[in-house]
Every structure is written in structure tokens, then in C-alpha cells.
C-alpha positions as CSV (number, residue, x, y, z in Angstrom):
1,X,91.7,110.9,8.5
2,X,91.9,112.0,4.8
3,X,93.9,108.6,3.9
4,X,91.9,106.3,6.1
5,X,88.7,108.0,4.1
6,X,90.5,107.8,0.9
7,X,91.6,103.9,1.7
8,X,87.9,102.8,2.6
9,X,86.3,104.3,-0.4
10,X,89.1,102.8,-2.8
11,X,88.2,100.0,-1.0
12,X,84.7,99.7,-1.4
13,X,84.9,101.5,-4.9
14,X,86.8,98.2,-6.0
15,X,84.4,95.4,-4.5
16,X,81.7,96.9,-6.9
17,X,83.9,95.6,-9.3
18,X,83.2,92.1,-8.1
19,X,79.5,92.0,-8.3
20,X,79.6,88.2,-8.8
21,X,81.1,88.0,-5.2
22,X,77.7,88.7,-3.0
23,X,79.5,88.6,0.3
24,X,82.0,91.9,-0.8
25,X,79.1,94.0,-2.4
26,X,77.6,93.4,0.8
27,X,81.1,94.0,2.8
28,X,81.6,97.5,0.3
29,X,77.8,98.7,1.5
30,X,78.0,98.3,5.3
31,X,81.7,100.0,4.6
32,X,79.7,102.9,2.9
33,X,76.8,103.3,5.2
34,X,79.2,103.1,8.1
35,X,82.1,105.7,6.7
36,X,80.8,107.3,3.7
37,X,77.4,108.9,4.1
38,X,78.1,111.3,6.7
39,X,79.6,112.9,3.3
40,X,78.3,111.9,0.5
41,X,74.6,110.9,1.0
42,X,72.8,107.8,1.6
43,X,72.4,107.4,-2.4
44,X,75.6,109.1,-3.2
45,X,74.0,112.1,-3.6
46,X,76.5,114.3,-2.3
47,X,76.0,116.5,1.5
48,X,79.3,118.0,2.2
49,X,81.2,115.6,0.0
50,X,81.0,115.1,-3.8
51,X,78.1,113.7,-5.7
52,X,79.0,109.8,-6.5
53,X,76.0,108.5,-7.8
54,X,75.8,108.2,-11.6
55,X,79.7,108.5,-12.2
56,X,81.4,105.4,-13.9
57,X,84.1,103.5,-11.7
58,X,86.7,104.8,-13.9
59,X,85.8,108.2,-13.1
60,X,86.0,108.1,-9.5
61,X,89.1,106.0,-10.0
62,X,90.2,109.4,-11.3
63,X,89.3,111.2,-8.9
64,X,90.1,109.4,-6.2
65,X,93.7,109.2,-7.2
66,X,94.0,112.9,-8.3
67,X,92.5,113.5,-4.4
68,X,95.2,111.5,-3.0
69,X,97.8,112.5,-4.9
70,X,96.7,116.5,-3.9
């Protein structure tokens, strides 16, 4: 479960890279609300899992990695 979570949010993390692409922000979003806010919030906020709202994408690049990697 911790790599599937791990995949989908590296996943959406890296369509907000490609805001000029409407269909994946929207793609990365319903991935979010679907998989992610159980954890971290509806605005990233952070409930059982990390705050993610107001960190740059190389920063939870970071972090991501560094949770993968243990």
C-alpha cells in the first residue's frame, strides 16, 4: 500500500508540472481527492499525513524520494 500511495502522489505531484495540459491537472485532482485526502486534507492541509500545501514541488520531490527510499 505504501508504494501504490507513494506511486499516485509522484504521480499527481508531476502533472502539476504540466499546468498548460488542462486534461492532466484535472487527471492529478480526481487522483488526489480519490487517494490522497483521506491523509493529507482536502487542501493539503495535513490529517494524519503531512501538511502539502505551501511546499514547492522540489520539496516534496525530496521528500517523497527520501519516503521511498526509507
Amino acid at each position: 500500500m505504501k508504494k501504490l500511495l507513494l506511486a499516485v502522489t509522484a504521480t499527481s505531484l508531476m502533472s502539476f508540472g504540466l499546468a498548460a495540459h488542462a486534461g492532466d491537472v484535472a487527471a492529478g485532482k480526481a487522483t488526489f481527492t480519490s487517494v490522497c485526502v483521506a491523509c493529507h486534507g482536502e487542501q493539503g492541509q495535513g490529517v494524519v499525513g503531512p501538511k502539502l500545501a505551501g511546499q514547492s514541488a522540489a520539496d516534496l520531490s525530496t521528500k517523497l524520494h527520501a519516503y521511498k527510499n526509507g
